[in-house]
VMD Tcl script that draws the C-alpha trace (Angstrom):
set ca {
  {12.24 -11.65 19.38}
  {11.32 -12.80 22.98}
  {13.40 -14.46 25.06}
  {13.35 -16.77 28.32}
  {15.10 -15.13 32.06}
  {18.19 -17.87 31.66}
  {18.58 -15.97 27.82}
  {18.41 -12.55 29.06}
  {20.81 -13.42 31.93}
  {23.16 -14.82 30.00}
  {23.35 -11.77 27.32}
  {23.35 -9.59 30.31}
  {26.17 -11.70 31.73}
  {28.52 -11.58 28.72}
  {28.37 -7.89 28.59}
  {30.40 -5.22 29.55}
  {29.95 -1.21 29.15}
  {26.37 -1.53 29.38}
  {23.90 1.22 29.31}
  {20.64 0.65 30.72}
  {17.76 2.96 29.83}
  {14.63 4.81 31.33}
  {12.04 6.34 29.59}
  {11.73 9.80 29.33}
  {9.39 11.70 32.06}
  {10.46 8.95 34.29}
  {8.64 7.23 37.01}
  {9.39 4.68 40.28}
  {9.10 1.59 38.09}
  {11.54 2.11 35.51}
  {13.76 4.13 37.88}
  {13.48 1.55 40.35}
  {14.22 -1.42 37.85}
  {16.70 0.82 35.94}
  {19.15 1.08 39.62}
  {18.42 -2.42 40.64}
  {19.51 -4.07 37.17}
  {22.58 -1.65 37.80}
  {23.24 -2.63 41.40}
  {23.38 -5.94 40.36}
  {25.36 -5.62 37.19}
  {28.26 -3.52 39.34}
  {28.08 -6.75 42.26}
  {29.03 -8.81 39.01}
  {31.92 -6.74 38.46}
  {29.91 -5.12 34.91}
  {30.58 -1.58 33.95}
  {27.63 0.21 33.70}
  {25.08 3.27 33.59}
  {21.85 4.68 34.12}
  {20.69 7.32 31.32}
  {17.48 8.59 30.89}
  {16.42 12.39 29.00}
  {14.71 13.70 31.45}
  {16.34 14.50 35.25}
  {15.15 11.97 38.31}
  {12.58 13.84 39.77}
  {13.55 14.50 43.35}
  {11.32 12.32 44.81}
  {13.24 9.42 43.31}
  {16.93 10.59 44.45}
  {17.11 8.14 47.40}
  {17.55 5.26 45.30}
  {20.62 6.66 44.43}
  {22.11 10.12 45.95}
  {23.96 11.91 43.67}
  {24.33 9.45 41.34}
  {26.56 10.17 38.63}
  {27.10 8.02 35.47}
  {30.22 6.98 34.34}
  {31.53 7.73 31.23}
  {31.95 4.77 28.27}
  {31.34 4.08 25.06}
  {28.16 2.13 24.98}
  {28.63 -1.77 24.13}
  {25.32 -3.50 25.21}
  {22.08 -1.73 25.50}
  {19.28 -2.27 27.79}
  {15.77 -0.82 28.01}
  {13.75 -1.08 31.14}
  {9.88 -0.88 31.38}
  {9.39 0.80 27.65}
  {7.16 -0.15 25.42}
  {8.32 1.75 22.28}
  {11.52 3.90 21.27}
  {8.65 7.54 21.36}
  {8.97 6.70 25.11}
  {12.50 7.60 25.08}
  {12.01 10.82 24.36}
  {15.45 12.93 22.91}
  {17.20 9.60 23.49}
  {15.81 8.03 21.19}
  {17.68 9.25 17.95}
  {20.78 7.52 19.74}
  {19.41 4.31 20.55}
  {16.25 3.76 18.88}
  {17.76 1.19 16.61}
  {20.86 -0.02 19.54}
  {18.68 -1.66 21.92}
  {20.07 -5.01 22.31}
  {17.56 -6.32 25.39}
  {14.11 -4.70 26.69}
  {12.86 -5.65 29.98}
  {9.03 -4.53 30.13}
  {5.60 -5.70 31.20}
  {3.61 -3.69 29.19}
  {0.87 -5.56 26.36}
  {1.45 -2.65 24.32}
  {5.17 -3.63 23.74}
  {6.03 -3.09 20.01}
  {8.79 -5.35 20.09}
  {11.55 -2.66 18.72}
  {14.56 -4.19 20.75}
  {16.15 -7.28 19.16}
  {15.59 -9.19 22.29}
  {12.78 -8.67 24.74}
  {11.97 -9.87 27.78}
  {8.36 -9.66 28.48}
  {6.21 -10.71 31.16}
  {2.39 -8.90 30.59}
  {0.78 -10.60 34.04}
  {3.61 -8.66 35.83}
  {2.50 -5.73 37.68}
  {5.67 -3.72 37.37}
  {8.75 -4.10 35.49}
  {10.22 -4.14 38.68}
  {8.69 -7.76 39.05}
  {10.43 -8.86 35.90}
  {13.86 -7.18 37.10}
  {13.35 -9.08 40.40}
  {13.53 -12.57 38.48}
  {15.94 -11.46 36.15}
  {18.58 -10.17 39.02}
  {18.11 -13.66 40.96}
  {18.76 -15.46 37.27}
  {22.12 -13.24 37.55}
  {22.48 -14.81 40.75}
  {23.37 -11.68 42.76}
  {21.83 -11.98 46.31}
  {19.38 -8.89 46.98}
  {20.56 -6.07 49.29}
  {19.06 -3.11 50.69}
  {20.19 -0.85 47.76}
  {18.18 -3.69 45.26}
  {15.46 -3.71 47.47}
  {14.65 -0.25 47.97}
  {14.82 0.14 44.60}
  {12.57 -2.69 43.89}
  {10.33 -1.68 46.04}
  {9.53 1.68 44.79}
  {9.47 0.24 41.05}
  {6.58 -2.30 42.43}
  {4.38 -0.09 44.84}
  {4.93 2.71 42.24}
  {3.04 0.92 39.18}
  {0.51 -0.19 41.58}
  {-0.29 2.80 43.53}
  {0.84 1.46 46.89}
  {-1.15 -2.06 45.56}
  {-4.24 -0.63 45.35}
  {-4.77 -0.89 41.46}
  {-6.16 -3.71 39.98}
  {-3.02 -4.73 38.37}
  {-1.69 -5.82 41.67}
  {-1.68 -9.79 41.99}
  {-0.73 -12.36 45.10}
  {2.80 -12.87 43.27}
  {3.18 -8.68 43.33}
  {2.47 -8.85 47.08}
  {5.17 -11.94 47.59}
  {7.44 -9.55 45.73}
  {6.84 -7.11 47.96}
  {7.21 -9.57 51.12}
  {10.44 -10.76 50.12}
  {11.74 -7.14 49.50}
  {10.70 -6.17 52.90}
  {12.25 -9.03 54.29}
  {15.62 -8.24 52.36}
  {16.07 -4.64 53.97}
  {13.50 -2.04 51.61}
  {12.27 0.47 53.60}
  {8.75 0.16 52.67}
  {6.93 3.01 55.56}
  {9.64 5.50 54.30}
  {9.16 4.47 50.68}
  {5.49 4.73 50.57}
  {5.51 8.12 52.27}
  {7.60 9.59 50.26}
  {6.03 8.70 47.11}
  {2.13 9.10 48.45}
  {1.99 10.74 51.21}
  {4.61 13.49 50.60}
  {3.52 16.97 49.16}
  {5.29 20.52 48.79}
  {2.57 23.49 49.36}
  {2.96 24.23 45.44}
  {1.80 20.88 45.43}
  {-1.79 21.92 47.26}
  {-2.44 24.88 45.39}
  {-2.18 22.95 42.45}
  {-4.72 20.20 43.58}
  {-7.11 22.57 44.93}
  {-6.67 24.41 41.33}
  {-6.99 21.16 39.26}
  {-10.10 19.75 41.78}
  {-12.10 22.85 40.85}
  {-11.39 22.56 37.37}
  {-12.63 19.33 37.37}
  {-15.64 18.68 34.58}
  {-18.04 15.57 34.44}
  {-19.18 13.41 31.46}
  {-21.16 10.37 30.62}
  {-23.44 11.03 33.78}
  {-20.33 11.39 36.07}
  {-18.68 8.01 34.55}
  {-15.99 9.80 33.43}
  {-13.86 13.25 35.11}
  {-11.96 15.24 33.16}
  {-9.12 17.86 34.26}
  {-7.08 20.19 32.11}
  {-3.62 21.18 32.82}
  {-2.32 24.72 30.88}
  {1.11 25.37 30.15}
  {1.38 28.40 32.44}
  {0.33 26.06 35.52}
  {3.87 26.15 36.94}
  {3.81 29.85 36.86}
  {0.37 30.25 38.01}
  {1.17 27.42 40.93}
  {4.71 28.19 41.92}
  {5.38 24.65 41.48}
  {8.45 22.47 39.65}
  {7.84 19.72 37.78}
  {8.16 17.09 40.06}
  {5.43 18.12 41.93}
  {3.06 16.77 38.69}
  {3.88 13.76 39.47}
  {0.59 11.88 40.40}
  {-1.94 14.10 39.69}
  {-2.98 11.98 36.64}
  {-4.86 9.78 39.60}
  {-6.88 12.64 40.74}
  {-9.62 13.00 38.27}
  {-10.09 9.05 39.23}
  {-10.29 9.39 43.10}
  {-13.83 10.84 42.36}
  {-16.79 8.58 43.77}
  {-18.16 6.78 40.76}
  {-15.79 7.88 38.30}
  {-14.86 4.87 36.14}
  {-12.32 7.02 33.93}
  {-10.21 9.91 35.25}
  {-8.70 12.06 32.02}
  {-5.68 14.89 32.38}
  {-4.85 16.89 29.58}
  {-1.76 18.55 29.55}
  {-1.23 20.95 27.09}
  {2.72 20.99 26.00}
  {5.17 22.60 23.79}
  {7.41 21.02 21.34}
  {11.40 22.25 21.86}
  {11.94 21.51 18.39}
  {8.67 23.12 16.33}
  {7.62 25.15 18.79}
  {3.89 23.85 18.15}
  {1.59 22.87 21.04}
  {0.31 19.46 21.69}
  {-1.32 17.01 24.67}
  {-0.20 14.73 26.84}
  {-3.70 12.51 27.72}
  {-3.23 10.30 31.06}
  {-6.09 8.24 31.06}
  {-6.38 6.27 34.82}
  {-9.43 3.78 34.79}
  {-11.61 1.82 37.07}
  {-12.59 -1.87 36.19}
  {-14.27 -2.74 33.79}
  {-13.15 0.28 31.66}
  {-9.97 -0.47 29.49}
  {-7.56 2.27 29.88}
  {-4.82 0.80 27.47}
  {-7.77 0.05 24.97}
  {-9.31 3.81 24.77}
  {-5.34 5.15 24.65}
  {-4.06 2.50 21.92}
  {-7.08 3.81 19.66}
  {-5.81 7.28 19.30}
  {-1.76 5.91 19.23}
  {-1.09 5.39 22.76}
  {-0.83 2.90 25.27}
  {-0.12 1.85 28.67}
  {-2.25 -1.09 31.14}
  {-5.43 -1.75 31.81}
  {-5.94 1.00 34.65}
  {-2.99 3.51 33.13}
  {-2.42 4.33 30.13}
  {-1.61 7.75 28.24}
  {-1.17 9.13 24.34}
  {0.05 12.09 22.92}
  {-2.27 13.82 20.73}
  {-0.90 16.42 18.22}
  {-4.31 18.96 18.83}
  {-5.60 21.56 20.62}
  {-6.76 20.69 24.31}
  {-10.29 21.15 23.43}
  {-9.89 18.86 20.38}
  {-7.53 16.56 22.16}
  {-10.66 16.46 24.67}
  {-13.10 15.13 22.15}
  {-10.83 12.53 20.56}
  {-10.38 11.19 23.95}
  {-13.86 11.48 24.54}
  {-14.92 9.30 21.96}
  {-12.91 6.55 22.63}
  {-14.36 6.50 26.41}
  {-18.10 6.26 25.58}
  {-17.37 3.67 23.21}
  {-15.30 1.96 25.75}
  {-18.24 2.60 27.99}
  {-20.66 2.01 25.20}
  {-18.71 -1.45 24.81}
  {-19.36 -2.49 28.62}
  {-23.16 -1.35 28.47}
  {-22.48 1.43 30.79}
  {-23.28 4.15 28.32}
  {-25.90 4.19 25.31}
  {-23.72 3.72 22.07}
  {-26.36 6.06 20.68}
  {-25.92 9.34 22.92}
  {-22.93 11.41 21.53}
  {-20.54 13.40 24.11}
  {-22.71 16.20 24.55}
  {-25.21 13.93 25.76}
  {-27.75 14.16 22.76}
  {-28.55 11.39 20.69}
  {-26.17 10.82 17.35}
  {-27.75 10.99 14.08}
  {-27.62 7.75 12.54}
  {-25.88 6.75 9.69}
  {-25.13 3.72 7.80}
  {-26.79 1.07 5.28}
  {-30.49 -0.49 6.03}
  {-31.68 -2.79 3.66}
  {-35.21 -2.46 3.26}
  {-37.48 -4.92 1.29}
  {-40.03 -2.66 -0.98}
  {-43.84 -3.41 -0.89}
  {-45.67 -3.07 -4.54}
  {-47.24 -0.27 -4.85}
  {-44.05 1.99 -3.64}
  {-41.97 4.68 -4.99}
  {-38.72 4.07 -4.06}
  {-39.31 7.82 -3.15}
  {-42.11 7.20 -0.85}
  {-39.88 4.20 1.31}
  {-37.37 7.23 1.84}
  {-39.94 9.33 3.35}
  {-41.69 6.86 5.10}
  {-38.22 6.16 6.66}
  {-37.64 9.79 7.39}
  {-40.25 9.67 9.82}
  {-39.46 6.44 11.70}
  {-36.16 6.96 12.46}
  {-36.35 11.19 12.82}
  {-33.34 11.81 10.20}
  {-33.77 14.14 7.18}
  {-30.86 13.02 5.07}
  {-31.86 9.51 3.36}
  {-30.95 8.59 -0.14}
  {-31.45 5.24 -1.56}
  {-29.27 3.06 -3.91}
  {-30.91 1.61 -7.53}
  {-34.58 3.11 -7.85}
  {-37.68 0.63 -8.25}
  {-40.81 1.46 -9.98}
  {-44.14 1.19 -8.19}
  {-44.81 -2.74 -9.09}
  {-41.64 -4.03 -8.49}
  {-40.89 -5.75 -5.16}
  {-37.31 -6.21 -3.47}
  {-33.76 -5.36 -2.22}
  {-33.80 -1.23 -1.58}
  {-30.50 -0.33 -0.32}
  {-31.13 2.69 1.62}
  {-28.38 5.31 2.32}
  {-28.71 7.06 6.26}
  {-26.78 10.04 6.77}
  {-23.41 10.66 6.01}
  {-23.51 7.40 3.85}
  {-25.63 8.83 1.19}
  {-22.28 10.18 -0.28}
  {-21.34 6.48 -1.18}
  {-24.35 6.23 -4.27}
  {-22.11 6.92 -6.43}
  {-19.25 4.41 -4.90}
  {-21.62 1.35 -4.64}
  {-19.04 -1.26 -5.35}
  {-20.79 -4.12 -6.80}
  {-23.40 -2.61 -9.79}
  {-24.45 -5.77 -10.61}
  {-28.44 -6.62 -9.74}
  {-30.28 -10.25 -9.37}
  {-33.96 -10.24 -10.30}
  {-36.91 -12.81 -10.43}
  {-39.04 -11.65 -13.02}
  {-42.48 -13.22 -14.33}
  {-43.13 -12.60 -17.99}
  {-46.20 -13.62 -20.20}
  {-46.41 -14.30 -24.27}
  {-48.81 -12.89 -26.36}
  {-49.48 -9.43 -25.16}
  {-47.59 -6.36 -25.87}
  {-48.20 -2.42 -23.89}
  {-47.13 0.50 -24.19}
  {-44.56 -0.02 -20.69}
  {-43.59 -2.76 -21.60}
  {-44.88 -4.29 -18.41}
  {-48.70 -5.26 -17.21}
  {-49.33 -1.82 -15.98}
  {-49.31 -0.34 -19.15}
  {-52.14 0.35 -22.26}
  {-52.68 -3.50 -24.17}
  {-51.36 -2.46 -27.66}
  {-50.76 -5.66 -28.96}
  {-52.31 -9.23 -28.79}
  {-50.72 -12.37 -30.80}
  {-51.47 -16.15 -30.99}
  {-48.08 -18.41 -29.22}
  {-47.27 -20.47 -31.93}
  {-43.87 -21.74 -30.23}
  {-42.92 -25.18 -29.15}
  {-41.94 -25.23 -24.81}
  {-38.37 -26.23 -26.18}
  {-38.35 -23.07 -28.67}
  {-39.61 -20.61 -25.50}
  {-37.30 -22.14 -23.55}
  {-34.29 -21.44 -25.75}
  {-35.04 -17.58 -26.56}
  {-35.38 -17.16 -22.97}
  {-31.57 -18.80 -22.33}
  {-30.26 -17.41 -25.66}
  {-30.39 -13.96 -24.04}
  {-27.62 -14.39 -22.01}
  {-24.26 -12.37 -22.64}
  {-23.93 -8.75 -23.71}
  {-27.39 -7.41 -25.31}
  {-27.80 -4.20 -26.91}
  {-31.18 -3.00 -25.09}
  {-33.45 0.13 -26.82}
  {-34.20 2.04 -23.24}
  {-38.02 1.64 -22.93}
  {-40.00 5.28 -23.19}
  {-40.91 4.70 -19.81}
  {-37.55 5.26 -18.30}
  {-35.47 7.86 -16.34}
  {-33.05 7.91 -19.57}
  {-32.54 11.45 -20.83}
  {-32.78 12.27 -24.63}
  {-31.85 16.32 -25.11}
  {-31.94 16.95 -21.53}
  {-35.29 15.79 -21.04}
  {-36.51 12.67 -19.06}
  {-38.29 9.81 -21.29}
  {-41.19 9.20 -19.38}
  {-41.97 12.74 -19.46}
  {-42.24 12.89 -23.28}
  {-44.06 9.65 -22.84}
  {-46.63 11.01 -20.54}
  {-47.05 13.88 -23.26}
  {-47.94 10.88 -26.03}
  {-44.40 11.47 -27.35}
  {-41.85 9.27 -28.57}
  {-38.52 9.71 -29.77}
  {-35.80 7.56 -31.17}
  {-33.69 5.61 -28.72}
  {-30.05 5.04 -29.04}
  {-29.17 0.69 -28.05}
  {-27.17 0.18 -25.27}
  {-24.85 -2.55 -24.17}
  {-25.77 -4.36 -21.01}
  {-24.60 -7.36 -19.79}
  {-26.49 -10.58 -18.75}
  {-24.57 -12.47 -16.93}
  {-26.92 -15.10 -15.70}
  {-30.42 -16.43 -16.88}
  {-32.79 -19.15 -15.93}
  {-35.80 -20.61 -15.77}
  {-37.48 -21.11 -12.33}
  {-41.16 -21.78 -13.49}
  {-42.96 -22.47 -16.72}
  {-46.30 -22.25 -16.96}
  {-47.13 -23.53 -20.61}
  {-50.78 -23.36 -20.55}
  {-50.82 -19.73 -19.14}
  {-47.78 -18.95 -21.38}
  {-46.21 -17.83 -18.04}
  {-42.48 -17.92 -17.31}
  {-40.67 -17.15 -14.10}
  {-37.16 -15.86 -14.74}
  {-34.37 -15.58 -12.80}
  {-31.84 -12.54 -14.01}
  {-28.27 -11.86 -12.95}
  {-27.51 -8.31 -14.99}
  {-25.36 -5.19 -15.28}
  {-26.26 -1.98 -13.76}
  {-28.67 -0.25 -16.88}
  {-30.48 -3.10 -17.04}
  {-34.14 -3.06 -18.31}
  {-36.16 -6.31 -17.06}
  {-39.42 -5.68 -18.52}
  {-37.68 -4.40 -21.71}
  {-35.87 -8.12 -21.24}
  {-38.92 -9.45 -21.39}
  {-40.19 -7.55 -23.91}
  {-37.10 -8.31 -25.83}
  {-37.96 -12.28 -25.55}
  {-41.04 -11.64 -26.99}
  {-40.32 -9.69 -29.95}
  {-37.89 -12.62 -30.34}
  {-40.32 -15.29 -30.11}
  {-42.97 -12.92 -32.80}
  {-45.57 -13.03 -30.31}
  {-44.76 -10.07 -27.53}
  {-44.35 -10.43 -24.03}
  {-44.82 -8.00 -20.90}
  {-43.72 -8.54 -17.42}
  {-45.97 -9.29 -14.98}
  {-44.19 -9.11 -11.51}
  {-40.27 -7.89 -10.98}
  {-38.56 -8.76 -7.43}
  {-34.97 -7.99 -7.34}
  {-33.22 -10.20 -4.63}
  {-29.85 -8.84 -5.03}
  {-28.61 -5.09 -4.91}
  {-25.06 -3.55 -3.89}
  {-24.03 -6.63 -2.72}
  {-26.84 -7.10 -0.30}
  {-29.40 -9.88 -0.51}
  {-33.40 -10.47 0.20}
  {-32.03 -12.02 3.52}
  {-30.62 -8.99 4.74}
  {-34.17 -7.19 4.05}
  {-36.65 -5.82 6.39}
  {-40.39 -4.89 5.76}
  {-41.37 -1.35 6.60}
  {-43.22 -2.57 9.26}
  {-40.68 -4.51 11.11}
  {-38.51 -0.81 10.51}
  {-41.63 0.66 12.14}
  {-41.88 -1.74 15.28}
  {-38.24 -2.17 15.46}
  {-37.82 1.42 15.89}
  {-40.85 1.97 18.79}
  {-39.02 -1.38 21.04}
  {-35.66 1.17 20.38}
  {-33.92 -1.93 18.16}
  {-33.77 -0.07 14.74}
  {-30.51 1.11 14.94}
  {-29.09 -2.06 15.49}
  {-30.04 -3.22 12.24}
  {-28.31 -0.45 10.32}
  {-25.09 -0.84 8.71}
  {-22.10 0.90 8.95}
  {-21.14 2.56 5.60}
  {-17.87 1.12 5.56}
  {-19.78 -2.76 4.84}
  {-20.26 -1.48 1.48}
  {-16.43 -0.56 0.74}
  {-15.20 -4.33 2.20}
  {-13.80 -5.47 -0.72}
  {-11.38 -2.55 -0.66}
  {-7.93 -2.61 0.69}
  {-8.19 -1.09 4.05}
  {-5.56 1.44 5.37}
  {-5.33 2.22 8.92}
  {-3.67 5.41 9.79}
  {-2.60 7.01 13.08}
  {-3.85 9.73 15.23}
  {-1.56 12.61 13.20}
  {-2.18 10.78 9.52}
  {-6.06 10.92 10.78}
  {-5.50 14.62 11.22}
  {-3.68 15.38 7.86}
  {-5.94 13.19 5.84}
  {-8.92 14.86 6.84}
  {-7.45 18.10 6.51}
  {-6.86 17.39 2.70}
  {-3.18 16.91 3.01}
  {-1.30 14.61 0.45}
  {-0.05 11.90 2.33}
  {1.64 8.53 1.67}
  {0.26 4.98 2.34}
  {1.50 1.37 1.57}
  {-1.71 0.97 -0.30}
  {-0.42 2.48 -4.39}
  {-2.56 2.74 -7.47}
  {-5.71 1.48 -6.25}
  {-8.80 3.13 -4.25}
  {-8.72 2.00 -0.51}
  {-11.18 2.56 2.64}
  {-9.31 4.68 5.11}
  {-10.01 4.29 8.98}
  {-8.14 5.71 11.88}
  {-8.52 6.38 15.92}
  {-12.19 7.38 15.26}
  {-13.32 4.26 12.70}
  {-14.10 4.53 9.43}
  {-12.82 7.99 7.65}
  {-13.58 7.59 3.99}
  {-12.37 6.50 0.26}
  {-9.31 7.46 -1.58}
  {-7.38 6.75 -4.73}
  {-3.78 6.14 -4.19}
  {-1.22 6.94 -7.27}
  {1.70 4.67 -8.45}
  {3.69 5.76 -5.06}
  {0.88 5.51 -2.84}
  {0.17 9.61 -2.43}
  {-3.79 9.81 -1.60}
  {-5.06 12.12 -3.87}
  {-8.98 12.48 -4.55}
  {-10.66 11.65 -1.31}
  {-14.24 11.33 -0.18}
  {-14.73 11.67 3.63}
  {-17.37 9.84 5.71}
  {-16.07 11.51 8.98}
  {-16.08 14.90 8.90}
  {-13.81 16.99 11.51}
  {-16.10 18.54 13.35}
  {-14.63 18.31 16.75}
  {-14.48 22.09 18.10}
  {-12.99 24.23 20.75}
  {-16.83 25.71 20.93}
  {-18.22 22.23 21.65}
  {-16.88 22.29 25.37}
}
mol new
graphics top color blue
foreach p $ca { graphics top sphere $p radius 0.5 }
foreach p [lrange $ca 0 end-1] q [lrange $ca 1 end] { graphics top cylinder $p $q radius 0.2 }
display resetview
């Protein structure tokens, strides 16, 4: 839970043996608000300590030579500028779940201590530790305010970052005024290099690569560079900014490649350091990470070339999402193939074969399928399937279909509808009210004979083959389901009704029609078809094939299509992390929260596909919609 500065003090107060933590690979603000909360705790008499997993980098040592903890068994825990218990690296098995108050500014906080002191407008956490140590009511000294001080200019790169604010600068004025050394301070953290130090700049500069028409610079570490370099690590310590200093670049990227102690497999550590109005915390929390708004970082269990993609992405759609990038030019600069859902309404005349092709041509893609075909006459809804989404046919979620159909009494052809052979003619001797009612009556489950003109196979061969030979053959019924029925338009004089049809998928209208007829003893065809409804979709969200056509030469198509995973939203959505993404699209059995139902699946990169969860939530049968095609080769 959060708490207020008089709260936190007064925990802080009735403490003793207190243990105050930095996060691992440590930096000047939660080294400098680490020391200062101690300074002040020892002027209040407190026994306390300073413990962090990895050593202070040298850099650091003047806020407190040779510092050596003291020795006690911990009784109050406090964290100091981290966001989550990953950050505190081989500590974090011993006090993970011991962290009694966290002291952070970071939005990212995941609220892991059970008290937390937040303040997110705060540049540092050294601004927050300032307030908290006047709360205590220890008067600052030059030991507090060098320390401070280097937490405050450190998290805001001598205040030239964005996150630096007019309170950050009184901060700064008061600490000045209290004794830090602030030329010394400043030097030594940004103006100080070792010769290792140059070699390894000049070595990174060169490796420097461009993307998104020099928005974005990206520079690799390896894990020899200490080696190659001659150089320790504390002389890493702000090269994350270089890759930003570039002129233009709105997002600076360092991979480090790294080896775990423990498995002995190879990972990345991503900094990302960003330029207004790019999000750096935004295009880091994606993949599992976090950080600010200028500075953020992840860890991504890959390769550095895939690790290099994944961050990638998440940049040009962070770039895409300012308008500083086309959301429809991949990473390598070429335009992506589209894929999703566009709901086209179908002109008479049509195959539903013939809109795919015709759509094949305006928007340049070869794979198209289409969702619920529609013979030549019939008018309407045409789901059609772009891409990768053609996979989901067979997944379409809601199989029910709406129809308005016009049918007329008295004539009866071989298709059952008005383009077929007159084979029949018969007098209407029914009442309006007796129409009416065999119309209505056919609501409910139906057993339907498929009509010989149909796609239904009999002995492996199509119907409307052996039709088109003169053929006919018997016909097993069917059940089908009509779940709604009405009349919309009566025509008595023309013996013309306009129906309106809510149905199961399977559903013949003309042989509905047909049905009504046979029911009546006079026949009936249909005369026009229209469906309105199809996988969920409506007439509404329909466009011609001429708006596709002049929507696609103004460049606006795209914007109209779909994205598969609108078809799955009824689904219970699981949202995995950057390693489940990994596993799950490597075919691994993994667990979820989601068990014994099918779920959509996204992670860092969006929307990853459909699985069926078992009684304990172990994905089984899967069916991806983002493939891992991310490559070493690609670079």
């Amino acid at each position: 839970m959060t708490i207020d500065l008089p709260s936190a003090a007064n925990m802080l107060c009735s403490a003793n043996n207190i243990v105050i933590l930095a996060h691992s690979k440590p930096d000047g603000d939660t080294l400098g608000s680490a020391f200062a909360i101690l300074f002040a705790l020892e002027r209040l008499g407190k026994t306390a300590r300073v413990e962090c997993a990895d050593e202070m980098p040298e850099k650091y040592s003047f806020i407190c030579p040779g510092y050596a903890p003291k020795a006690f068994d911990a009784g109050f825990v406090c964290a100091v500028d981290i966001a989550e218990p990953r950050l505190l690296g081989t500590l974090a098995d011993t006090y993970k779940d011991r962290v009694d108050l966290c002291v952070d500014h970071h939005k990212t906080n995941s609220f892991y201590a059970a008290h937390t002191l937040l303040d997110i407008s705060a540049a540092a956490a050294g601004e927050v530790a300032l307030r908290l140590i006047d709360e205590l009511g220890v008067k600052l000294d030059g030991r507090i305010a060098n320390a401070l001080f280097t937490a405050v200019t450190s998290d805001t790169g001598g205040f030239r970052f964005s996150n630096t604010t007019a309170q950050t600068h009184r901060a700064a004025s008061r600490l000045i005024e209290c004794g830090a050394a602030h030329t010394d301070i400043n030097r030594l953290i940004f103006e100080t290099k070792t010769r290792a130090r140059l070699i390894l700049d000049r070595l990174m500069l060169d490796s420097i690569k461009f993307e998104f028409g020099g928005l974005c610079a990206v520079m690799q570490i390896p894990l020899d560079v200490k080696e190659k370099c001659g150089i320790i690590e504390d002389d890493l310590d702000g090269i994350t900014n270089l890759p930003r200093t570039v002129e233009g670049v709105l997002a600076g990227v360092t991979i480090r490649e790294t080896v775990n102690e423990t498995t002995g497999k190879t990972g990345c550590r991503v900094s990302v350091r960003t330029n207004n109005p790019v999000d750096a915390a935004a295009v880091c929390g994606a993949l599992g990470g976090g950080g600010h708004q200028n500075a953020a970082g992840v860890m991504i269990n890959e390769t550095p070339g895939r690790a290099r993609m994944k961050i990638l992405e998440q940049i040009r759609r962070e770039l895409a999402r300012h308008n500083l990038w086309d959301s429809h030019i991949g990473i390598n600069g070429k335009e992506i193939e589209p894929k999703g859902i566009l709901i086209i309404d179908k002109p008479e005349g049509f195959t539903s074969f013939d809109v795919v092709a015709k759509l094949r041509g305006i928007l340049g893609v070869r794979k198209i399928g289409h969702a619920g075909t529609l013979d030549p006459m019939v008018t309407g809804v045409l789901p059609i399937l772009i891409g990768r989404a053609a996979k989901a046919a067979d997944l379409l979620p809601d199989s029910r279909k709406r129809y308005t159909a016009k049918l007329r009494l008295g004539i009866t052809t071989d298709t059952q509808d008005i383009s077929g052979e007159v084979i029949g003619e018969c007098k209407i001797t029914a009442a309006p009210q007796e129409i009416h009612a065999a119309i209505l009556s056919m609501r409910g489950e139906i057993m339907q004979i498929p009509p010989m003109y149909s796609a239904v196979k009999v002995d492996g061969q199509r119907l409307y083959s052996l039709a088109r030979e003169g053929k006919e053959v018997g016909r097993q019924p069917r059940p089908v389901t009509i779940e709604e029925i009405s009349i919309l338009e009566s025509d008595h004089e023309h013996h013309e009704y306009v129906i309106d049809v809510l149905c199961s998928k399977g559903t013949y209208i003309r042989t509905l029609c047909h049905d009504i007829g046979e029911k009546l003893g006079c026949g009936a065809v249909m005369t026009q078809l229209r469906r309105t409804v199809a996988a969920g979709f409506t007439q509404e969200d329909a466009i011609t094939l001429e708006d596709a056509q002049r929507l696609a030469d103004t460049g606006e198509l795209r914007r109209r299509i779909l994205p598969v995973e609108t078809l799955f939203g009824h689904l219970p959505r699981v949202q995995l992390g950057s390693r489940m993404e990994t596993l799950f699209l490597d075919g691994a059995r993994i667990t979820v929260e989601c068990k014994g139902e099918r779920a959509a699946v996204f992670g860092p990169q969006g929307f990853l596909g459909i699985a069926d969860t078992d009684a304990q939530g172990v994905i089984g049968k899967r069916k991806l919609f983002l493939l891992k095609e991310l490559q070493d080769e690609d670079l």
